[in-house]
C-alpha positions as CSV (number, residue, x, y, z in Angstrom):
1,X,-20.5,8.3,12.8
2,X,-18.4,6.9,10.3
3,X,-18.9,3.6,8.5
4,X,-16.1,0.4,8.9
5,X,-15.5,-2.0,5.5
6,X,-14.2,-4.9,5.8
7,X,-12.8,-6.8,3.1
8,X,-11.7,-10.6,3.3
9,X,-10.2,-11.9,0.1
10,X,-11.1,-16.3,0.7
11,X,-11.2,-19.2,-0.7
12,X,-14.2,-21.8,-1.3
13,X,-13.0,-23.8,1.9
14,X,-12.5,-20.3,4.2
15,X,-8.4,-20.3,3.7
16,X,-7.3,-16.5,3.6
17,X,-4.0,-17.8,2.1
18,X,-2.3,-21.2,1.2
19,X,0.8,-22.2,1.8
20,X,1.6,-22.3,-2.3
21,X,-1.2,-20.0,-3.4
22,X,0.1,-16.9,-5.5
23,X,-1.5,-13.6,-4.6
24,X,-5.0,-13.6,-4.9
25,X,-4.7,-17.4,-5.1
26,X,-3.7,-16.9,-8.7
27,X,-7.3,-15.5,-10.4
28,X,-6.2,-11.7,-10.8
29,X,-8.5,-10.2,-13.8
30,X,-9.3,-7.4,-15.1
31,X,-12.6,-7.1,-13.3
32,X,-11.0,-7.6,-10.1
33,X,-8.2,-4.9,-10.9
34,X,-11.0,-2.4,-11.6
35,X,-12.7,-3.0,-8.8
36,X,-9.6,-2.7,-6.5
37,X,-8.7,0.5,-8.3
38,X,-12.5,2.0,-7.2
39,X,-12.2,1.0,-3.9
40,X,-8.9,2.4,-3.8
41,X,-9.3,5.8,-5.4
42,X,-12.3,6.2,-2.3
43,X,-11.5,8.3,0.7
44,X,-10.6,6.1,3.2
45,X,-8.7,5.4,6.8
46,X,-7.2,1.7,6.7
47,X,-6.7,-0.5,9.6
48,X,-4.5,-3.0,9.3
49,X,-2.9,-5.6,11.9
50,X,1.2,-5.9,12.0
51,X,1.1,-8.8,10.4
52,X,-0.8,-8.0,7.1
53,X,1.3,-4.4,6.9
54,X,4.5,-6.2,7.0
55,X,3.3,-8.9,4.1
56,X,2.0,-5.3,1.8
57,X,5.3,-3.3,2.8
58,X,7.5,-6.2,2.7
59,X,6.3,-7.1,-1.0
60,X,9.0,-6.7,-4.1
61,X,9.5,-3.9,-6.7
62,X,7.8,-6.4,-8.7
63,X,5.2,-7.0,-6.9
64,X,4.6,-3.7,-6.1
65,X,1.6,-2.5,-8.8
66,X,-0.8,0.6,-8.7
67,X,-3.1,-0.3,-6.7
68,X,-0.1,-1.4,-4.0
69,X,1.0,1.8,-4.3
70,X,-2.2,3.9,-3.7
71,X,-2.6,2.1,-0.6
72,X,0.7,2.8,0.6
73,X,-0.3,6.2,0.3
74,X,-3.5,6.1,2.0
75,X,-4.1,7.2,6.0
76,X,-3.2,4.0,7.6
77,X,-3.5,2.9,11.3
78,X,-1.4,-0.5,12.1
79,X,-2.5,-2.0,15.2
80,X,1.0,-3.4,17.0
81,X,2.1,-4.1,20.5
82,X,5.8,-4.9,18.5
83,X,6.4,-2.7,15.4
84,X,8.4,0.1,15.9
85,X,8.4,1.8,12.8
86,X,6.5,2.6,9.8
87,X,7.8,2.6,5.9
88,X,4.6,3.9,4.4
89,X,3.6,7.7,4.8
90,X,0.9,8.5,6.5
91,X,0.8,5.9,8.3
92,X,0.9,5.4,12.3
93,X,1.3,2.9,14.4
94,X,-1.3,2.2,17.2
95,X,-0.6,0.1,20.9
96,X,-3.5,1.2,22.2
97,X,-7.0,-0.7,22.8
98,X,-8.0,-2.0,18.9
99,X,-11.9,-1.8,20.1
100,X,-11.5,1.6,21.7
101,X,-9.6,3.3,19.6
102,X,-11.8,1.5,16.2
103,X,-14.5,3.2,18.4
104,X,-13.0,6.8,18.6
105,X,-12.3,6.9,15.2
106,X,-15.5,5.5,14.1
107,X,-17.0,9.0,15.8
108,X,-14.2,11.1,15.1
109,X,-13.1,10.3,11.4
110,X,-13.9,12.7,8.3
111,X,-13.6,9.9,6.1
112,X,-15.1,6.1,6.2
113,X,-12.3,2.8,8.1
114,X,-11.8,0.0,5.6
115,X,-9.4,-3.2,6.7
116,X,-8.2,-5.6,4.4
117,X,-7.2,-8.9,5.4
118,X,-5.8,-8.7,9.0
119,X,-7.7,-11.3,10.2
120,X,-7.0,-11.0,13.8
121,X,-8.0,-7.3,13.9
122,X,-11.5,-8.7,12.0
123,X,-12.1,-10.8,14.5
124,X,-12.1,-8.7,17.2
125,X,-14.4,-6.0,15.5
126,X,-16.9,-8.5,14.3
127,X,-17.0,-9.9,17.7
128,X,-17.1,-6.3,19.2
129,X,-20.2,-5.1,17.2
130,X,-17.9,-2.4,15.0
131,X,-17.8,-3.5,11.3
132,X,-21.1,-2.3,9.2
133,X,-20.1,-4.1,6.1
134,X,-18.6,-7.3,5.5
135,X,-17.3,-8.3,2.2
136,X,-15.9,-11.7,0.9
137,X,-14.0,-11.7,-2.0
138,X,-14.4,-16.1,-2.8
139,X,-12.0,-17.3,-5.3
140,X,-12.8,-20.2,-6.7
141,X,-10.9,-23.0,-5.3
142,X,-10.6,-25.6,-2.3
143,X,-7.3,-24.5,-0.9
144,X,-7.4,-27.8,1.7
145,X,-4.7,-28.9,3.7
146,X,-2.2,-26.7,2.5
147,X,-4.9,-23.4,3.5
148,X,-3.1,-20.9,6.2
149,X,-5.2,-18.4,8.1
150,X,-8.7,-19.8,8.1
151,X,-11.0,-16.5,8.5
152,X,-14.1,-18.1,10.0
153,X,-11.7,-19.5,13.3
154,X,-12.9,-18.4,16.6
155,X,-15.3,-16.0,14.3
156,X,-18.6,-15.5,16.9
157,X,-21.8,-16.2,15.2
158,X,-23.8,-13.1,13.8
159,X,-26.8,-12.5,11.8
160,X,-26.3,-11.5,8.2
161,X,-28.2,-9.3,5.7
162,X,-27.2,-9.6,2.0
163,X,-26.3,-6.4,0.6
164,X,-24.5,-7.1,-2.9
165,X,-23.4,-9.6,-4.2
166,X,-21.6,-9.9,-8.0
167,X,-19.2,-12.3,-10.2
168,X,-15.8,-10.7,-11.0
169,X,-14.1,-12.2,-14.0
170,X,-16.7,-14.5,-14.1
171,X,-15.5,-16.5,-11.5
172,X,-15.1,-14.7,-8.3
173,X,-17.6,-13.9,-6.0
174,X,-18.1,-11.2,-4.3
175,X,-20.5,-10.8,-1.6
176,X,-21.5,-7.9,1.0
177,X,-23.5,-8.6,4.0
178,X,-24.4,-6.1,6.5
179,X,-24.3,-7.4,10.2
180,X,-27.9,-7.0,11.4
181,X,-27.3,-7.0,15.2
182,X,-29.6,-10.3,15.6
183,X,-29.3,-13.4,17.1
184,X,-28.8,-16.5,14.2
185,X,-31.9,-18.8,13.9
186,X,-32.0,-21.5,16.6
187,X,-33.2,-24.5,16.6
């Protein structure tokens, strides 16, 4: 059985974007480069939602660095009821049942599933039991009331076991929990 990774780039306040925030809400370093390149360079199947695929194949030439392109390269599924087509290579689109088929591939898969962003698609396999890591990459700002896509919305509560946790760039946080299957303390 294969292992799912999912990684949530936030801010302080829980925004996965703001509505004038640069990519990676403007604290790119070098730390944060290398460790993008390692978790890059892994063998990996990425799920993605329509939404995010569109914002990574829609970006510019500009925009488009080394670690943009080694994921465009990677296996990719893109859950969709509505895209028709995929730009990247290897890459496939899928209507079916997100659960299920995370399920199926889970057992079937010669390599581990990582998502990136798609927070719908995170949603649904937190709340489904699926994802065996968890890590938030917190940048360090308040986003407030221009934040989009706040990641903890509708998120069902879970019990948490810090796995790793490390300062990139000295300033962002990253943090890896492992779901333990528990119910959260109670009052």
């Amino acid at each position: 059985m294969q292992t799912l990774t999912v990684d949530v780039f936030i801010s302080v306040d829980g925004w996965a974007g703001g509505e004038t925030s640069p990519g990676y809400f403007g604290y790119f370093g070098p730390d944060l480069e290398k460790w993008i390149t390692a978790e890059s360079a892994l063998p990996q199947l990425v799920v993605l939602g329509r939404r995010t695929y569109e914002a990574l194949a829609g970006l510019p030439e500009e925009a488009r660095d080394a670690g943009w392109r080694r994921m465009s390269e990677l296996n990719t599924v893109v859950f969709s009821k509505t895209l028709g087509t995929a730009s990247w290579p290897n890459t496939r689109i899928c209507r079916d049942d997100l659960v299920g088929e995370i399920r199926r591939l889970k057992g079937e898969s010669d390599v581990p599933l990582r998502t990136m962003g798609s927070l719908s698609v995170v949603r649904q396999l937190l709340d489904a039991g699926l994802v065996d890591r968890l890590r938030l990459m917190t940048f360090p700002l308040l986003v407030g009331p221009s934040g989009r896509e706040p990641f903890y919305a509708d998120v069902l509560s879970a019990d948490l076991e810090l796995v790793e946790h490390r300062a990139l760039d000295g300033r962002v946080l990253l943090v890896e929990y492992r779901p333990t299957g528990r119910d959260i303390p109670r009052a």
